[in-house]
VOBA-15533 format. One record per residue: residue number from 1; residue in one letter; z, x, y of N, C-alpha, C, O in turn. Coordinates in steps of 0.001 Angstrom, whole numbers. Last residue first. Example, Ala and Ser with C-alpha at 12.3 -4.5 7.8 and 13.67 -1.06 7.14 Angstrom:
! residues 2
+-----+-----+---------+---------+---------+---------+---------+---------+---------+---------+---------+---------+---------+---------+
:   n : res :     nc3 :     nc1 :     nc2 :    cac3 :    cac1 :    cac2 :     cc3 :     cc1 :     cc2 :     oc3 :     oc1 :     oc2 :
+-----+-----+---------+---------+---------+---------+---------+---------+---------+---------+---------+---------+---------+---------+
:   2 :   S :    7080 :   12850 :   -2250 :    7140 :   13670 :   -1060 :    7870 :   12900 :      30 :    8039 :   13409 :    1138 :
:   1 :   A :    7800 :   13190 :   -5690 :    7800 :   12300 :   -4500 :    7800 :   13200 :   -3300 :    8465 :   14236 :   -3319 :
+-----+-----+---------+---------+---------+---------+---------+---------+---------+---------+---------+---------+---------+---------+
***
This chain:
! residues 99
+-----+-----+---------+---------+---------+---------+---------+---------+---------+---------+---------+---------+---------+---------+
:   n : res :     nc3 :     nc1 :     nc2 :    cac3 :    cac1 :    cac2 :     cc3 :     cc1 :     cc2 :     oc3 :     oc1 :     oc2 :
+-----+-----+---------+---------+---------+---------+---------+---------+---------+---------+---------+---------+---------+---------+
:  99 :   X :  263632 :  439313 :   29534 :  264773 :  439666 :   28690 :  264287 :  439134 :   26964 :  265062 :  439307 :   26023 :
:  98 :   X :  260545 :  439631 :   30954 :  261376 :  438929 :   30755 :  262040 :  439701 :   29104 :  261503 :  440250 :   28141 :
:  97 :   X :  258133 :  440617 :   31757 :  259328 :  441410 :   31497 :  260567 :  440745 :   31149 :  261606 :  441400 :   31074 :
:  96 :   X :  256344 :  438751 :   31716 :  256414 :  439419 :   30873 :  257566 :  440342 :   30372 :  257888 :  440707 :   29241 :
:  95 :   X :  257131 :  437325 :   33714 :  257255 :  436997 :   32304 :  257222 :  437382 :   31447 :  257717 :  436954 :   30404 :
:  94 :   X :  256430 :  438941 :   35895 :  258131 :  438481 :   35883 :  257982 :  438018 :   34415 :  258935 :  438430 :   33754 :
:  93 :   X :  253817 :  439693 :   35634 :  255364 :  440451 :   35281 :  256442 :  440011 :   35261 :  257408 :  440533 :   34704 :
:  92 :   X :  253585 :  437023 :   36509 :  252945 :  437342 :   35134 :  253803 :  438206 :   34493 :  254401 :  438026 :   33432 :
:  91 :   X :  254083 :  436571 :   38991 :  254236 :  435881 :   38284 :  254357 :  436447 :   36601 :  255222 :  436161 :   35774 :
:  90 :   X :  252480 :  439123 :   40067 :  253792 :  439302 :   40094 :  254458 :  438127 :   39578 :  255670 :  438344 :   39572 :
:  89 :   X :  249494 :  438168 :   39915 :  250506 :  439653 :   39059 :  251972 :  439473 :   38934 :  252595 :  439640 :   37885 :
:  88 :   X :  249727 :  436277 :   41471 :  249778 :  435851 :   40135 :  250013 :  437309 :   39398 :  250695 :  437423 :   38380 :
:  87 :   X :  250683 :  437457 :   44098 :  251468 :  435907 :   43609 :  251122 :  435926 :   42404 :  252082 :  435592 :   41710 :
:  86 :   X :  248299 :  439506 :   43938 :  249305 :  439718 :   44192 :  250895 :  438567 :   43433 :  251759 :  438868 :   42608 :
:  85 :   X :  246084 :  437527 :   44504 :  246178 :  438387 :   43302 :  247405 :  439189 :   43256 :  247497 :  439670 :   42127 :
:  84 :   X :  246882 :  436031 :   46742 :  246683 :  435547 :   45712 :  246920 :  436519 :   44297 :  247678 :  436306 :   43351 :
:  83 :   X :  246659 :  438254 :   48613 :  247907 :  437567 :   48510 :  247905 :  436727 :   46963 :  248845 :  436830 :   46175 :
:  82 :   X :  244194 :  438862 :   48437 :  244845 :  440117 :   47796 :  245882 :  439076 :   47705 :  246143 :  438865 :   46521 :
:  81 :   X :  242995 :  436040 :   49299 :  242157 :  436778 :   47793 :  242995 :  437971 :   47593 :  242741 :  438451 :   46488 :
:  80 :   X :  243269 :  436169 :   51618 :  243836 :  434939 :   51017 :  243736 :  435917 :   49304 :  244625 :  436219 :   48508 :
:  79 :   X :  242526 :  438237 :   52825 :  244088 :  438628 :   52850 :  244416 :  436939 :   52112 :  245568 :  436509 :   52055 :
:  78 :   X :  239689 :  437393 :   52729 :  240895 :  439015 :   52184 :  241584 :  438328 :   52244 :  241331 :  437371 :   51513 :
:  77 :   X :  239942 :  435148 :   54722 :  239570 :  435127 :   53147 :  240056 :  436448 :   52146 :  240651 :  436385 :   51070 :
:  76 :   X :  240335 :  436856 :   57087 :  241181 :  436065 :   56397 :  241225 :  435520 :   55041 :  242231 :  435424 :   54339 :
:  75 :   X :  238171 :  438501 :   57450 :  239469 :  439180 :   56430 :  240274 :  438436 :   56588 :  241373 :  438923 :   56321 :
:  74 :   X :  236597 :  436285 :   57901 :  236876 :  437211 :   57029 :  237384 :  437851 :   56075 :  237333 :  437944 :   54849 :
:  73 :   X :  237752 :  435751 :   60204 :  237532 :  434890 :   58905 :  237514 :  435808 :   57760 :  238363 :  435957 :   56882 :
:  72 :   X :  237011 :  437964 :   61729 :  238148 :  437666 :   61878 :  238387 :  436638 :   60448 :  239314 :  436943 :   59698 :
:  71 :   X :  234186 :  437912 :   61717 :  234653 :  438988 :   61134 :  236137 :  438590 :   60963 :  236573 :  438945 :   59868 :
:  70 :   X :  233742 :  434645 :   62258 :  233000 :  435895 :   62290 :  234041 :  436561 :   61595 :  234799 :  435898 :   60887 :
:  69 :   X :  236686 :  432649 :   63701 :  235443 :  432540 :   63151 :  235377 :  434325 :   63218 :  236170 :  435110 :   63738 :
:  68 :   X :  239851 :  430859 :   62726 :  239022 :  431658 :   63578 :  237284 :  431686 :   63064 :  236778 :  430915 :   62248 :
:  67 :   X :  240611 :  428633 :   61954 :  240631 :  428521 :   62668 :  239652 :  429867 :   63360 :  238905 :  429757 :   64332 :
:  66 :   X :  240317 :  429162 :   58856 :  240339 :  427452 :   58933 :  239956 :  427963 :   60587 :  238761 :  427720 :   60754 :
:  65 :   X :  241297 :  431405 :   58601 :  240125 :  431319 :   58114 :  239555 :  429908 :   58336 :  238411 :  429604 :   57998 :
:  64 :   X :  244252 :  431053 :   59913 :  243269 :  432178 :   60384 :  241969 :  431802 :   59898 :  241183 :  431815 :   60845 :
:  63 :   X :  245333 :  429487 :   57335 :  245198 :  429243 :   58860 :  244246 :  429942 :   59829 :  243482 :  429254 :   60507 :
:  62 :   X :  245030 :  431147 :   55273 :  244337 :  429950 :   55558 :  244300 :  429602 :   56964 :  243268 :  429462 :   57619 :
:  61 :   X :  246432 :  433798 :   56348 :  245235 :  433591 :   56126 :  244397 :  432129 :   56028 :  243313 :  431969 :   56589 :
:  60 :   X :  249090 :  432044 :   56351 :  248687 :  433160 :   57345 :  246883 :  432767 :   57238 :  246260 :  431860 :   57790 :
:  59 :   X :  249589 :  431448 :   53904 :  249457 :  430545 :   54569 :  248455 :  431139 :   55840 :  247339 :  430721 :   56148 :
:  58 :   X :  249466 :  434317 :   52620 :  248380 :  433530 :   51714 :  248671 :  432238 :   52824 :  247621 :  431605 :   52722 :
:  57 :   X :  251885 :  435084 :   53644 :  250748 :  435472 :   54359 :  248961 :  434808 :   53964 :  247887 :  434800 :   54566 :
:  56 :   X :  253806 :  433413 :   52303 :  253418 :  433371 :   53996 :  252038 :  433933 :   54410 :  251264 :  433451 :   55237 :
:  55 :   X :  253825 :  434086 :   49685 :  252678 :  432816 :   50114 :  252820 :  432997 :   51596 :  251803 :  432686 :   52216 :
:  54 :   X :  255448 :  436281 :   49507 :  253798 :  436430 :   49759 :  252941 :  435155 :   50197 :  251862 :  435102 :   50788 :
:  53 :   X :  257909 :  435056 :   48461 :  257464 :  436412 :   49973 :  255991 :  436151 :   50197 :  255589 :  435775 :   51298 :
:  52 :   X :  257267 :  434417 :   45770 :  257346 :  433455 :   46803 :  257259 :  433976 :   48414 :  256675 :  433401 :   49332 :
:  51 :   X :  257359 :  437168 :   45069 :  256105 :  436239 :   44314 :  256407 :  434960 :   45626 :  255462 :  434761 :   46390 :
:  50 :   X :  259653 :  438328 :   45539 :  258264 :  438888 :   46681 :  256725 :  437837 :   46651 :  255742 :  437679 :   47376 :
:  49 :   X :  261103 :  437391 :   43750 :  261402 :  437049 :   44823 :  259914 :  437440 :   45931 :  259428 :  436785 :   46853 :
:  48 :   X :  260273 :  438531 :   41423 :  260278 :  437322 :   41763 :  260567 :  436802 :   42682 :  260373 :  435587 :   42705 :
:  47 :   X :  259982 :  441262 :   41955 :  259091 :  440573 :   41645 :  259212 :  439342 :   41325 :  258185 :  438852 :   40857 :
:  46 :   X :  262863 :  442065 :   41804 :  261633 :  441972 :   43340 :  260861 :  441481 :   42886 :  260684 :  440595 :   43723 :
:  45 :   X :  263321 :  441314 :   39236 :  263755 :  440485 :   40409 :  263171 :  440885 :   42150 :  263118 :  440241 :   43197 :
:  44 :   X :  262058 :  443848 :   37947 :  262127 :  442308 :   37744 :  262002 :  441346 :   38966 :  261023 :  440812 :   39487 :
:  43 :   X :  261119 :  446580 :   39465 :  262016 :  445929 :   39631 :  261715 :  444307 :   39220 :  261199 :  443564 :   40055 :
:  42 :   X :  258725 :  448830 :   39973 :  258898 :  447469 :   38410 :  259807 :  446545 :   38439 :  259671 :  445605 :   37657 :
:  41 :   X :  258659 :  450036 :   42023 :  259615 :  451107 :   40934 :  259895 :  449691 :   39499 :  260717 :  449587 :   38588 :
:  40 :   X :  257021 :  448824 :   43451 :  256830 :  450292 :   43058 :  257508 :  450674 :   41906 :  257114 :  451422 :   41012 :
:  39 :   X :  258797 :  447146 :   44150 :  257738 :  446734 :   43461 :  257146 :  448013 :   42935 :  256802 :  448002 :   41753 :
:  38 :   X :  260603 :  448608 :   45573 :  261167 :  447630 :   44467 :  259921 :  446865 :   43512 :  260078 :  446214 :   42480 :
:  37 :   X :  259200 :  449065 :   47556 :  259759 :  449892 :   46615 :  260431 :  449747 :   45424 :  260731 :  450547 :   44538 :
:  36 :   X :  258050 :  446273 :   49149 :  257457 :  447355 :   48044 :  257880 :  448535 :   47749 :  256959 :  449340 :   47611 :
:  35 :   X :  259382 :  444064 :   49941 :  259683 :  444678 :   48607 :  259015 :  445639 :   48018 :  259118 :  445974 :   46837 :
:  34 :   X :  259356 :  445554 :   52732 :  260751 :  445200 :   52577 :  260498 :  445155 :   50838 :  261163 :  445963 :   50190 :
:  33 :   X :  256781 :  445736 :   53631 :  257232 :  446907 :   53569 :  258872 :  447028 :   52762 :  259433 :  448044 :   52352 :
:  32 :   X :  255871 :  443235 :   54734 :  255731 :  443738 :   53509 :  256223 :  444941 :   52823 :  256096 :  445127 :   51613 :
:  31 :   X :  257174 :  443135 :   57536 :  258092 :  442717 :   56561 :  257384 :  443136 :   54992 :  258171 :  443357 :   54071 :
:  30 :   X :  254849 :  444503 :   58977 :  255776 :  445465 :   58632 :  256768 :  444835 :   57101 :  257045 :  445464 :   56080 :
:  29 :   X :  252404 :  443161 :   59201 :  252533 :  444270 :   57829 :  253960 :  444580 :   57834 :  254427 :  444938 :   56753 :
:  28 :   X :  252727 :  442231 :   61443 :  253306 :  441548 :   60363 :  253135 :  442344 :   59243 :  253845 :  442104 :   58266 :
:  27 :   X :  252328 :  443536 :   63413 :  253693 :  444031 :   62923 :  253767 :  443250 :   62134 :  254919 :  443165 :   61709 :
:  26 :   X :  250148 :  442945 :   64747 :  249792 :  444545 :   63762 :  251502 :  444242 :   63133 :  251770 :  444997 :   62198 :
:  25 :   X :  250328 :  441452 :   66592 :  250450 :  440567 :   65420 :  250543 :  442055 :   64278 :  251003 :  441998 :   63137 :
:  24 :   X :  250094 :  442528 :   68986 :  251536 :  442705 :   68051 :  251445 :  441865 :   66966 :  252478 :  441536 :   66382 :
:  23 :   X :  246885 :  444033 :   69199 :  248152 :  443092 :   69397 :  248672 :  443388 :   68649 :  248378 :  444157 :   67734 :
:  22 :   X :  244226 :  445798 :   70686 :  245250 :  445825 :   69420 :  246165 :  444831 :   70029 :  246253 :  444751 :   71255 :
:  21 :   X :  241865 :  446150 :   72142 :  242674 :  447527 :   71843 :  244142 :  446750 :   71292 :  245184 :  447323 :   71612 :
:  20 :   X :  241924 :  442585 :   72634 :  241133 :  443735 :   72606 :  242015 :  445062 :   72756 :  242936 :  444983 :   73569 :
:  19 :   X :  243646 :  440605 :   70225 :  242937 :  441200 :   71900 :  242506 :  442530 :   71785 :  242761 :  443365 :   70917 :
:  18 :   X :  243724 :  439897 :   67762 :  243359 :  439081 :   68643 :  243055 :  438940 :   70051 :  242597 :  438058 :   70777 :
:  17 :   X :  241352 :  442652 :   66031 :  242540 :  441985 :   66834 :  242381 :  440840 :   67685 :  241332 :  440608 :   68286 :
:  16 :   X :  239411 :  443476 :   64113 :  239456 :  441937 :   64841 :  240658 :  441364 :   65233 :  241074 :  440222 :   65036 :
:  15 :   X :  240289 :  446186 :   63611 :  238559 :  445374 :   63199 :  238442 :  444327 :   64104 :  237461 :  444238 :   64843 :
:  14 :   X :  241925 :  447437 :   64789 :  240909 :  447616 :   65337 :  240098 :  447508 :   64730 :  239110 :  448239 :   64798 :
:  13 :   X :  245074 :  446332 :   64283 :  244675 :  447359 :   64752 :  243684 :  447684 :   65697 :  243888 :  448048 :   66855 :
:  12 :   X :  244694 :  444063 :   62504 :  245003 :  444115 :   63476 :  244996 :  444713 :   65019 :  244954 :  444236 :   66153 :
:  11 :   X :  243035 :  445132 :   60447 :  242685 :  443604 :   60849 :  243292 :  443774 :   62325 :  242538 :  443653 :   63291 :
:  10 :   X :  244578 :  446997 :   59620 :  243300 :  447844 :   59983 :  243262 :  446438 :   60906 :  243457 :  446601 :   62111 :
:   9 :   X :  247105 :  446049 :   58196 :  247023 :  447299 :   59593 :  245617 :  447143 :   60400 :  245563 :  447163 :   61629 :
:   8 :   X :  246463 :  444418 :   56836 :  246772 :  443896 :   58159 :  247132 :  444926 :   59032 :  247402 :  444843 :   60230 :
:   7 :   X :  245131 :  446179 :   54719 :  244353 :  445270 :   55665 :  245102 :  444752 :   56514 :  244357 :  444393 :   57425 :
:   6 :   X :  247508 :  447185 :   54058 :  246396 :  448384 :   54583 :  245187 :  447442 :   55323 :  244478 :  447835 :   56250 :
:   5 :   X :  249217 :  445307 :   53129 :  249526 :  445851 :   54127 :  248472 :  447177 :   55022 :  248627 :  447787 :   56080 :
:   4 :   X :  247061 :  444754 :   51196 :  247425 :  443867 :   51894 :  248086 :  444437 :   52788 :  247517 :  444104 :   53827 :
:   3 :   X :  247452 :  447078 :   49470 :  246075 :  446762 :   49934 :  246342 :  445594 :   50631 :  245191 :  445169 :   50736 :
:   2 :   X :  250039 :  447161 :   48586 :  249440 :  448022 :   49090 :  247892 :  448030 :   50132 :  247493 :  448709 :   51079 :
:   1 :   X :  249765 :  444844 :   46958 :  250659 :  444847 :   48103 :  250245 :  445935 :   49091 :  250114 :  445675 :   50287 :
+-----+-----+---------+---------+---------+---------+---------+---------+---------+---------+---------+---------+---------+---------+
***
């Protein structure tokens, strides 16, 4: 999660914004910001709820990697490959921690 909100800072910011010196797309990191203290601190139920939270941006990225090209693709393939590893950690804990 951590590493997904540190790539849509940078992606946005100033690797391959969609305009030049930065857009407001930089604010989609922000909603990630909503379960990761609750993911931080092991919370069960953030972790099942954040497990379905995350396919937006795992859509995000297909779309982006289907449509843009060069460096921008890229780190759409990132941000398909952390969202992913992310959806199946947080699957896994939810089972594991299970009652």
């Amino acid at each position: 999660m951590i590493a997904l909100i540190a790539l849509c800072l940078a992606w946005e910011g100033w690797l391959a914004p969609l305009r030049p010196g930065g857009s407001l797309l930089i604010l989609k990191a922000a909603p990630l910001l909503l379960p990761l203290f609750g993911i931080l601190r092991g919370k069960r139920y953030t972790y099942q709820w954040s497990s379905m939270f995350i396919l937006l941006w795992f859509t995000e990225g297909i779309v982006r990697a289907w449509s843009d090209g060069g460096l921008a693709a890229r780190l759409a393939v990132a941000e398909i490959a952390l969202s992913l590893v992310f959806f199946f950690s947080a699957i896994f804990y939810a089972r594991l921690s299970r009652r």
